[in-house]
N, C-alpha and C positions, 0 to 999 in steps of 0.2 A: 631329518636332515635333508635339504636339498643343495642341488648344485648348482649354481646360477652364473650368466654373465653378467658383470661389472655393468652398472649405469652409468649415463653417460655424466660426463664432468656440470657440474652446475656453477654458474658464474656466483660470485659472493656479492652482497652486498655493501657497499663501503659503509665501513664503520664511524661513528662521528668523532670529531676529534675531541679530545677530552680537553676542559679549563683545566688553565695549570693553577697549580695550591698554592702560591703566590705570585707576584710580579716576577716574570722572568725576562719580560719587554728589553728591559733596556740592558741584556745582554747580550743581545746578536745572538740569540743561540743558531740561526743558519749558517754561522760557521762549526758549527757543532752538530751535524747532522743526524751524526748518531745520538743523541742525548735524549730523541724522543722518538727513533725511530719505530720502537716496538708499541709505545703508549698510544701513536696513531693508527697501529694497525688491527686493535682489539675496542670495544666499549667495554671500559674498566668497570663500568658499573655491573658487569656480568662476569667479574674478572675471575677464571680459579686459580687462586696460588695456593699452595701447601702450606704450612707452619716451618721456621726456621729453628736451628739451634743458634741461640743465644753463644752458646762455648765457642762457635765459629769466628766470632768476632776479634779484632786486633786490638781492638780499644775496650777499655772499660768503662762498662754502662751499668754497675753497679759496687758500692762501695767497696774502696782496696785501700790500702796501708801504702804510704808515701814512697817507699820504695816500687812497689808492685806498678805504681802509678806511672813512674819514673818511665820505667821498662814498658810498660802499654805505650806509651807515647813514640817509642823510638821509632818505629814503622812510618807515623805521620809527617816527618821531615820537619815538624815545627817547633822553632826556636821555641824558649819560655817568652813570655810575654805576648807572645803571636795571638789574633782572634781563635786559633784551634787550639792552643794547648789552653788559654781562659778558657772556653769551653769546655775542655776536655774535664776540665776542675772542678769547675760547676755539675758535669755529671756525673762527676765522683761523688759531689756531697746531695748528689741526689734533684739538682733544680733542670731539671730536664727544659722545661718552658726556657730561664733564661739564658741556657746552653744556647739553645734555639734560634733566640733574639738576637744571641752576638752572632752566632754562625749566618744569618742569613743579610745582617746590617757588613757582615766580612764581606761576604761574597757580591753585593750589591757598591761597594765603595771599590774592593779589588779583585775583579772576575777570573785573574787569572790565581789565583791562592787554590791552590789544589786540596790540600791537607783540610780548608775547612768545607771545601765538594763532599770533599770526602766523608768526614766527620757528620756532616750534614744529612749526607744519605743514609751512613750509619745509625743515626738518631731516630732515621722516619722509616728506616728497616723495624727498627724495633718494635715501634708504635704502632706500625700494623700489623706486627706480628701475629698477636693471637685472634685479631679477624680476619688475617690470611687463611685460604681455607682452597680444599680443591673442587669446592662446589662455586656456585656465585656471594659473590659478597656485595650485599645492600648498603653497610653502613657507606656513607660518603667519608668520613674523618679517617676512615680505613684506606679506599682508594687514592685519598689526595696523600694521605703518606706513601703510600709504596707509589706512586708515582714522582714524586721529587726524591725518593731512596733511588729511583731508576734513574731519575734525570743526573742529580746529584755523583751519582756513580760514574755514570759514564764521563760527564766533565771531566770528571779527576782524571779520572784514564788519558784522557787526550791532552789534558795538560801536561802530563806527568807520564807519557806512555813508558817508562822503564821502574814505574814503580811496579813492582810483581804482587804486594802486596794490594794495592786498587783494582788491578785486573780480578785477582786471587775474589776478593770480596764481592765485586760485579757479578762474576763465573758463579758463585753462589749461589748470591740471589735470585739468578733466571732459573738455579738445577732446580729451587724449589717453587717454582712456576706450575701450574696445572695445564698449561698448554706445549704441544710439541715444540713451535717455531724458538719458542724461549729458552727452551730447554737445550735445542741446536746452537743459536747462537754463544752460550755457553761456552760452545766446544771451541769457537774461533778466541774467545776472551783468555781460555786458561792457556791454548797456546802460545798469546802474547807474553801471559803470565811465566809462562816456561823459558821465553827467549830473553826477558829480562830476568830473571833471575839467575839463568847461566851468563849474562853478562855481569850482573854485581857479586857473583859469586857464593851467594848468602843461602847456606848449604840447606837453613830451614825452609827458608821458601820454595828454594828447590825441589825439595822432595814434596813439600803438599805440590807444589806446581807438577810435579812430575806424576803422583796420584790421581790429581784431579783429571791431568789428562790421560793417562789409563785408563779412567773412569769412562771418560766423553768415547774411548775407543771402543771400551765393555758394551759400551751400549750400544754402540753399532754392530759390535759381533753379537747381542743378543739380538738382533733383527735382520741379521744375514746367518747364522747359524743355523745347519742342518737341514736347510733348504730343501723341498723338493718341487721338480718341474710339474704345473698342470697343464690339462690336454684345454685347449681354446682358452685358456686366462679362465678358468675355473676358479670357484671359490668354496671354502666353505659355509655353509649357511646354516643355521641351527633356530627350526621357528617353534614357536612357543607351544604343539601341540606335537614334540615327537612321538613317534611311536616307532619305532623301529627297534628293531634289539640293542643293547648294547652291547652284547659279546660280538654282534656283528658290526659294530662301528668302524673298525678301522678295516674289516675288508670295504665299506663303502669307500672310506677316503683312497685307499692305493688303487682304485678303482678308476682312478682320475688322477691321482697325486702320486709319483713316482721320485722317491729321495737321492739326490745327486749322490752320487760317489765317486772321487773321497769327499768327505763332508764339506761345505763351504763354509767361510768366517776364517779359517786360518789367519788370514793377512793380518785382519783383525785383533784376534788372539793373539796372537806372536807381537804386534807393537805394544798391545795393550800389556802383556807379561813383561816387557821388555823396561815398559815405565814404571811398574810395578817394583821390580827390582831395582834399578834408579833410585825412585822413594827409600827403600828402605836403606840401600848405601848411603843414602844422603841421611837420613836421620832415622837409626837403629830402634831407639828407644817408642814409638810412633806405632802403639799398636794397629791404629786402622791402617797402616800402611801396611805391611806384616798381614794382616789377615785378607786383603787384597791380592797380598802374593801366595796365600793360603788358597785362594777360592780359587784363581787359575789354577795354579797346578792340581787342584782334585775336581776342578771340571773334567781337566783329557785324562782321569785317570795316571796323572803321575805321582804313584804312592810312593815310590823311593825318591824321588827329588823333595816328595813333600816330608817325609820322614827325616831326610836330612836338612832339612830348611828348619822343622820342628827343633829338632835335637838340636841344633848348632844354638837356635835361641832361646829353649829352657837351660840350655849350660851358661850362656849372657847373662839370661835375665831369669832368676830360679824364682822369682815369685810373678811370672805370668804366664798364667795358667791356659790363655788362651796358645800359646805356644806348645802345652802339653794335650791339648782338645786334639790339634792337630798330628800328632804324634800319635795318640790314640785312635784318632781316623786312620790315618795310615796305616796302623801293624794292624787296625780290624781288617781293611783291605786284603793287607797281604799275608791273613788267615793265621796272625801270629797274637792269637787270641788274649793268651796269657800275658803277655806283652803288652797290651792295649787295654787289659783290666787293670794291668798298673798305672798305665797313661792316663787313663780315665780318672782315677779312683785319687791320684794324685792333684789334677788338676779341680777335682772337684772340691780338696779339701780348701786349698788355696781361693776359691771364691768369696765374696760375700753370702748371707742368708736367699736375699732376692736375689740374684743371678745364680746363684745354685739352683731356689725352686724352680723359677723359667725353665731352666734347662731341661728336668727330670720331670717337669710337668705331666704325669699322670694323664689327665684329661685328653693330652693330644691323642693317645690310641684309644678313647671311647667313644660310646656312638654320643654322635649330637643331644640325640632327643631320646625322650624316655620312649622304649617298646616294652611291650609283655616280655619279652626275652629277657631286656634289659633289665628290669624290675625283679623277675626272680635271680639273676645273679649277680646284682647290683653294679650293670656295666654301665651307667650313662654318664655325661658330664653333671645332670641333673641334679640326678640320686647320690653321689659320689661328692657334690658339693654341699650337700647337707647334712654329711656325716659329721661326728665330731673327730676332732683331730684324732684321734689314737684308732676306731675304724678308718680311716682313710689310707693312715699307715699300715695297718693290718690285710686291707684289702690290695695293696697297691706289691706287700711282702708275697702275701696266697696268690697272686697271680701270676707273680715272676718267678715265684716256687713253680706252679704248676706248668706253665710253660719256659723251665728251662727244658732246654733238649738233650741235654745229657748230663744225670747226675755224677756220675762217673770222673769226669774234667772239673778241675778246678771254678772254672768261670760259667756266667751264666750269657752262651754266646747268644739270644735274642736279646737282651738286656745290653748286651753292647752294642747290638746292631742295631737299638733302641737311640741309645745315645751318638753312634756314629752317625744315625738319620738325619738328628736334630743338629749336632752338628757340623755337617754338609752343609744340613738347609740355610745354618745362621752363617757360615761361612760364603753360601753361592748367592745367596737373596737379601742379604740383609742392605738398607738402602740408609744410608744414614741422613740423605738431605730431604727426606722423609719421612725418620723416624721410624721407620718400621725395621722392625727383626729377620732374618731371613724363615725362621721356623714357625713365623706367626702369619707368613703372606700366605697367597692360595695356594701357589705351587709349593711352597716348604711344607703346609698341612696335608698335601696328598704324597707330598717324596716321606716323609715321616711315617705315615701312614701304611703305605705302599712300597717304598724303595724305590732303586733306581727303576726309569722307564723298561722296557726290554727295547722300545723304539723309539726315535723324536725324531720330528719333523716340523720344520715350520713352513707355512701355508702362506702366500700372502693374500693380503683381505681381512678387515674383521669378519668374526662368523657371527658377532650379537646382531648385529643392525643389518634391516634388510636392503637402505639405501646407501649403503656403505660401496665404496671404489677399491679398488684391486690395490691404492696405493696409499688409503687411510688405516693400513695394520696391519700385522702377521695375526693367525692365528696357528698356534703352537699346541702338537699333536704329542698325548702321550700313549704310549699302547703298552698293555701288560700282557702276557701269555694265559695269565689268568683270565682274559675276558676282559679287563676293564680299559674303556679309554677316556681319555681328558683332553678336549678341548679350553687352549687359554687364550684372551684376546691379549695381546700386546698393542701397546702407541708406542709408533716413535719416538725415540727422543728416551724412552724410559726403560729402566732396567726391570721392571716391577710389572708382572703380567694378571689377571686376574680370569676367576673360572668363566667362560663364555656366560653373557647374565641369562639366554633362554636355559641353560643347561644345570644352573643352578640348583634347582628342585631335585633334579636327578641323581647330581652328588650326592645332594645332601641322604636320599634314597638310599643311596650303594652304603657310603657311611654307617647307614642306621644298620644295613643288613649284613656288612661285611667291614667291622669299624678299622681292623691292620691284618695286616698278614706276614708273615715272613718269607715266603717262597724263594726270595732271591739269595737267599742265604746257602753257600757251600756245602756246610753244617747239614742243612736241611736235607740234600738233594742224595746225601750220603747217608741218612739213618733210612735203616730199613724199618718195615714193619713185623714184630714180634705178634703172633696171635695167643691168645690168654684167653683161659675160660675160667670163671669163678661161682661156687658153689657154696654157699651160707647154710649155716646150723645153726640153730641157737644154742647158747652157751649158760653156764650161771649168769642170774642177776638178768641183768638187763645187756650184756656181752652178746656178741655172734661171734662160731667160730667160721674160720674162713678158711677156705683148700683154693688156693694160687696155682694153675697149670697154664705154663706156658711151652713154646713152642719154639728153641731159639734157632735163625735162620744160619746154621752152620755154612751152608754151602755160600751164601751170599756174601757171608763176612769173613771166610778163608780164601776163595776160590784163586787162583791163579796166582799165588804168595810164594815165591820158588826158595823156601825153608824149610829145613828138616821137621821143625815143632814152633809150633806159635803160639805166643801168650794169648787166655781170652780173659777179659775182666767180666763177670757176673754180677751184678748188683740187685738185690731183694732190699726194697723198704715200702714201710706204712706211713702215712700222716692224716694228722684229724683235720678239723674241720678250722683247727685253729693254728696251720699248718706245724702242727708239733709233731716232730717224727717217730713213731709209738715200736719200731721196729726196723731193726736194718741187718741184714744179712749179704757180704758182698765174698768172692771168693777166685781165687784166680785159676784157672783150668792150662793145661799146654797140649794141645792137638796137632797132628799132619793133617797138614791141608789135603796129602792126596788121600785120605783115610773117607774123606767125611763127603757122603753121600746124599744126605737131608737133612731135616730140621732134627735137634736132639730136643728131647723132655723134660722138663726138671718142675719139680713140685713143691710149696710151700705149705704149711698149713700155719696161722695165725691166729689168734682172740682179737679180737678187734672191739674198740667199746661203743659206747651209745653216739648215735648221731653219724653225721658224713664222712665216709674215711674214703682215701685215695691210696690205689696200691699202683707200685712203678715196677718196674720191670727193665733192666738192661743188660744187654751186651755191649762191648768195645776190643776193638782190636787197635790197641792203641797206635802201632809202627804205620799203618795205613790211614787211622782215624775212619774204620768203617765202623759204622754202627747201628745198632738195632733200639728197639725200645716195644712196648705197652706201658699206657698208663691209662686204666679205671677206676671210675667214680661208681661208691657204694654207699645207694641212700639209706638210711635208717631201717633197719629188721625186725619186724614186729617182737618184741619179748614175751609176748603173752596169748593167752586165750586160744581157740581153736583159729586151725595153719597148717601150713606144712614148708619145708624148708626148699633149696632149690634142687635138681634133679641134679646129680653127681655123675658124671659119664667116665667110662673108662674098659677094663678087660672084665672078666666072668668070676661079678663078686661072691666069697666063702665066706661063710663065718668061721671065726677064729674058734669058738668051741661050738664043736655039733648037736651038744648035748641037751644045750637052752637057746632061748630065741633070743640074739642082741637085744644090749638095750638103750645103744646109741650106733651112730653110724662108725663111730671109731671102734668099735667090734665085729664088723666088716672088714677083708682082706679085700683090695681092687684095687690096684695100680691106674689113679685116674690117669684122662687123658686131656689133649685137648680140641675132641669131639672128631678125631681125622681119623679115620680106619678103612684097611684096606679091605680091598672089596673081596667077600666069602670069610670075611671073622665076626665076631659077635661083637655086640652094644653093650654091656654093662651095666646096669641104672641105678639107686642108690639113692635113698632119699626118706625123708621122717616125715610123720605125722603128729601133729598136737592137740593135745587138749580131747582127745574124741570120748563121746558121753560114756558111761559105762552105766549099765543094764545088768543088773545080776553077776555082777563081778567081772564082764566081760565089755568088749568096745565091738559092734561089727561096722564093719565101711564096703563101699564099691568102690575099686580103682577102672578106669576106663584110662586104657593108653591107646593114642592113636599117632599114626606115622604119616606124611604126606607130603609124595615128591614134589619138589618146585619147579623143578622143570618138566612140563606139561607135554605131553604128545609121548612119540618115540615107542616101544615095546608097549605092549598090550600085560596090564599088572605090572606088579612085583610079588614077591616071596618073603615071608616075615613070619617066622615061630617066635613064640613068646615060651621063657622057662625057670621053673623058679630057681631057689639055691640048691636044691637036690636034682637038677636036671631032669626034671618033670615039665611037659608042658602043661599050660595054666591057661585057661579064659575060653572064651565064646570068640569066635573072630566075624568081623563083619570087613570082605575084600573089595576093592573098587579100585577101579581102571590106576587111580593116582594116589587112594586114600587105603589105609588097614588101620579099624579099630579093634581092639577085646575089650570084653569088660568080665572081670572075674569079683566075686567076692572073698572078703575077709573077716576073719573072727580073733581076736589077741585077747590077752591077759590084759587087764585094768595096768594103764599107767599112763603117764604125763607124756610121755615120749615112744612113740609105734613104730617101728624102725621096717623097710620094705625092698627088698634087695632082688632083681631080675634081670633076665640074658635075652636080647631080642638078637633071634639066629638069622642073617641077612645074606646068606649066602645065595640068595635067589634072585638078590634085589641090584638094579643097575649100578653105574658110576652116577652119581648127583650130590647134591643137596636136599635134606631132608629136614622138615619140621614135627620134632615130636611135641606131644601135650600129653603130661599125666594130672587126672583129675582123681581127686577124694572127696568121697560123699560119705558123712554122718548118713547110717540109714538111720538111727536112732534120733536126729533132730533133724535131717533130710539139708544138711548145710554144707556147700561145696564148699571145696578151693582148689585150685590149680596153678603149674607152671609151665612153662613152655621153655626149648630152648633150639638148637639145630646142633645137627650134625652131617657130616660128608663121607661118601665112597669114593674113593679113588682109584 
């Protein structure tokens, strides 16, 4: 990234004037200044326009029923028999050419006919519709229509400046313009548009009139919002070989760029809300008007206005579901979870097929492109689009299982914060005289993504281009507390900002490596972390059994609660691999908060069958919503052949009869634990052996255990006896500064299963963290195996 000053202004070179698409000589258009004023200040042949909606239109340019016809025509002001409503006829039954022929022999015998201006430009709006484009357009049969659709337009206007409906169609046609200037003048035509319509009264036009200019307002508070002042007209620049960090991004930017406070854009905001409402007093039924008044209020965060704006119109209108989208935003906002999973969940039933999948689209929280990561857990949009339907389902179910945050609560809150993202995004981005969705632009794919910024700021200056001026763009800062920031260029003129292009590669980078996250979520910032230790045996068949110790954070999730006894909810459950849940154990406890001094213990033990199982782990207090959790994934457990199972930690295991040697580890007494023990008690250890040869009726092995603190330096040794279940010491020890090994041998009776149970006495040993490793050696085939796990002094 660097910082640069603004270059100096460059003179343009005049552009040529373009031939008009027919004779317009002998109409004096010099009394009509405006009619070409924009067509001379561009070479059309490089022209970018957007693509238009066709539905936009007042007239119908393709076949309707004689009524329908009727009612299109009323806007045109033309009698029957008039050159526009013949026209208008002709395009109904589809002859567009001779539509054509009479509109333009009208307007060449009688210059002042407005209605067939009108219709005129309409017709050549069409026609270059789909090579309207916001790149350059070659074809010429393209440019000469949207230039007599321009010229045509304006006439009308000036003829007829009280018709709201000419202005209305004008204001249009420039939004979906690719250049700034077109796009502003815009802003002056829908105003016209607004002050005739409040003269005739005619409540529909009023309110698109009063829309369109909320809109022309939108976009000016999207280019003066959240401003910050830079030192010398600084800019941002972003050139095509960064290398700078990017958690360190936005300290470069505040570095130079300091964001005004209070925010700037209000004036903006506030007229733009203000039309916004207008519109929809004026015509209720008018959903983009309505979702207009949607996006303001959940821009500044007004979830109770937006809540009651929702509810007042799902009670109007009970089958527009965009009405309940919003409703569901809101109570997700204001943490009333349950509430917003019925908002949601209702508004999605009331969609179509396609506008429900858009919505819920899966693919937005994966990473772009295939990684090794991605590939073994099948995260990419790639791999994921070439599933068959019922894995796709299955994978999109297993994910939103494994990342709910608390099973406990009815609802699954990142799943709603999933859909509250998306839509925001369709709510704050979506651009309709462009087609585009809000949650399909750049900035909806990273708010989706990511959630709200934690900071915004807009810059002015593009940051793509390095000959760029201080007053050809904003570029728009986003900053996460996680580290990430986003640079977007904004132009002028448009609502619609895109990733800065040198920055692009990078995204796409972070995307691959960090596809969504949740962080900004309430939910989130309030579960605490549960520690779990988990120890596998094998079981019959092809089964492992499983012993669950966790660790629940009492003090964190009572503390300061001024009640005599508080409920805590406990939740135990298993799920495979096909997220079926194979086990659930959930249980309510009631504690004084002034009683509880640490973490409490509690233990599970389970069968678990062949393949990936996932075990959860929760606490909840529900009156607070403080919460705890563990959730571990357990890959597949060898069932067979020489092994050994995982080391089992806990207090100073007994056998249950002294008489005979266990012959599973469930014949062992040891209160496991989960690996925390205070300093001067003993280790516990507990663990089997499989398969080992046998020789004369007998198996022998070497166990070698070795201990080794991680935190290095500090006291000279530790202290570590090793002792078996009769409290005997055992082994050969070998001591070092950080490390203590033994290695003792063993001799058992012939069996499938060698069960090995010892006390490591650490009262010599400091506060830390420790890494044990017990290894088994076949002397008899000389074949290792080993486990590792840790444990801490306190």
């Amino acid at each position: 990234m660097r910082f640069v000053q603004p270059p100096e202004a460059r003179r343009a070179a005049p552009a040529p004037r373009p031939n008009a698409p027919f004779n317009l000589a002998p109409f004096k258009l010099a009394l009509f200044p405006l009619a070409l004023f924009r067509l001379a200040s561009f070479k059309l042949a490089l022209f970018p326009l957007a693509p238009f909606n066709l539905a936009l239109f007042p007239l119908a340019l393709s076949p309707l029923s004689p009524t329908q016809a009727t009612a299109q025509r009323a806007p045109l002001g033309a009698a029957p028999g008039t050159p526009a409503a013949i026209a208008d006829s002709l395009v109904l039954r589809g002859d567009t050419s001779a539509a054509l022929a009479v509109l333009e022999s009208a307007v060449r015998t009688n210059f002042k006919d407005p209605a067939s201006w009108y219709l005129l430009g309409l017709i050549n709006w069409e026609r270059g519709r789909k090579g309207r484009s916001a790149t350059y357009i070659k074809d010429k049969t393209v440019i000469k229509a949207l230039q007599v659709a321009d010229s045509a337009m304006r006439i009308a206007t000036q003829l007829a400046p009280d018709s709201a409906r000419y202005w209305l169609s004008l204001s249009r046609f420039n939004l979906q313009s690719g250049y700034s200037t077109m796009r502003f003048s815009s802003q002056g035509q829908v105003g016209n548009a607004l002050d005739a319509a409040e003269k005739t009264g005619d409540r529909l036009l009023l309110a698109e009139a009063a829309d369109l200019t909320g809109m022309a307002m939108w976009r000016r508070y999207e280019a003066s919002a959240n401003r910050a002042l830079t030192e010398d007209g600084q800019r941002i620049q972003l050139a095509q070989n960064n290398n700078w960090p990017r958690d360190k991004a936005y300290d470069y930017v505040t570095s130079f760029a300091k964001k005004i406070e209070p925010p700037t854009g209000t004036s903006d905001y506030t007229a733009a809300l203000e039309r916004f409402r207008q519109a929809v007093d004026a015509d209720s039924t008018n959903q983009r008007y309505s979702r207009h008044l949607f996006m303001a209020l959940a821009e500044r965060k007004r979830w109770d206005e937006l809540l009651d704006v929702g509810t007042r119109r799902a009670r109007q209108f009970p089958l527009d579901f965009q009405a309940r989208l919003a409703r569901g935003l809101a109570l997700h906002r204001l943490q009333r979870y349950a509430d917003a999973k019925v908002a949601f969940d209702s508004a999605l039933v009331l969609m179509d097929e396609e506008e429900r999948e858009r919505l819920v689209r899966f693919t937005r929280i994966l990473r772009p492109r295939p990684t090794k990561a991605s590939r073994e857990a099948g995260g990419d949009s790639a791999q994921y689009a070439g599933l068959p339907e019922g894995q796709r389902r299955g994978l999109e179910e297993m994910y939103w299982y494994m990342n709910d945050p608390l099973t406990l609560t009815n609802e699954n809150e990142y799943r709603l914060e999933f859909l509250a993202r998306v839509v925001f995004a369709d709510f704050r981005w979506t651009d309709d005289d462009l087609n585009l969705r809000g949650a399909d632009s750049d900035r909806g794919d990273i708010y989706v993504r990511y959630g709200p910024p934690d900071t915004e700021m807009g810059i002015q200056g593009n940051a793509t281009f390095q000959n760029a001026t201080l007053t050809s763009g904003v570029t728009i800062v986003w900053a996460y507390k996680a580290g990430f920031t986003f640079f977007f260029d904004l132009t002028p003129g448009f609502g619609t900002a895109r990733i800065a292009m040198n920055d692009r590669n990078t995204v796409e980078e972070l995307k691959n490596a960090v596809p969504v996250t949740w962080t900004n979520m309430p939910t989130t910032a309030l579960i605490d972390t549960i520690p779990v230790r988990i120890a596998r045996f094998r079981a019959a068949g092809d089964s492992t059994d499983a012993v669950v110790v966790a660790g629940m954070p009492l003090d964190s999730l009572l503390r300061g609660l001024d009640v005599d006894r508080v409920p805590l909810d406990i939740d135990f459950r298993v799920f495979d691999q096909f997220v079926r849940v194979q086990g659930v154990e959930s249980l309510q406890i009631a504690l004084r908060p002034d009683s509880v001094s640490g973490p409490a213990r509690r233990a599970w033990t389970r069968r678990l069958g062949p393949g990936i199982n996932v075990v959860r782990v929760e606490a909840l207090q529900a009156d607070s919503r403080r919460a705890a959790r563990a959730m571990a994934r357990l890959m597949p457990f060898e069932s067979g052949g020489f092994g050994m199972s995982d080391v089992l930690l806990g207090t100073r295991p007994v056998p249950r009869d002294a008489t005979q040697a266990p012959r599973s580890w469930r014949e062992v007494d040891m209160e496991p634990g989960t690996g925390d023990f205070a300093r001067g008690s003993s280790v516990g250890l507990l663990w089997e052996a499989y398969d080992l040869a046998v020789r004369d009726g007998t198996s022998k092995y070497r166990v070698a255990i070795s201990v080794e603190r991680q935190e290095k330096g500090g006291a000279a040794g530790f202290g570590i006896r090793l002792f078996d279940g009769l409290g005997r010491a055992v082994g050969r020890a070998q001591q070092g500064r950080d490390t203590f090994t033994i290695t003792f041998d063993r001799q058992a009776a012939a069996a499938r299963t060698t069960v090995d149970y010892l006390s490591l006495d650490l009262a010599e040993s400091p506060s830390g963290t420790y890494r044990l490793r017990v290894e088994v050696l076949d002397l008899a085939t000389q074949r290792r195996t080993s486990r590792e796990t840790q444990f801490r002094i306190r």
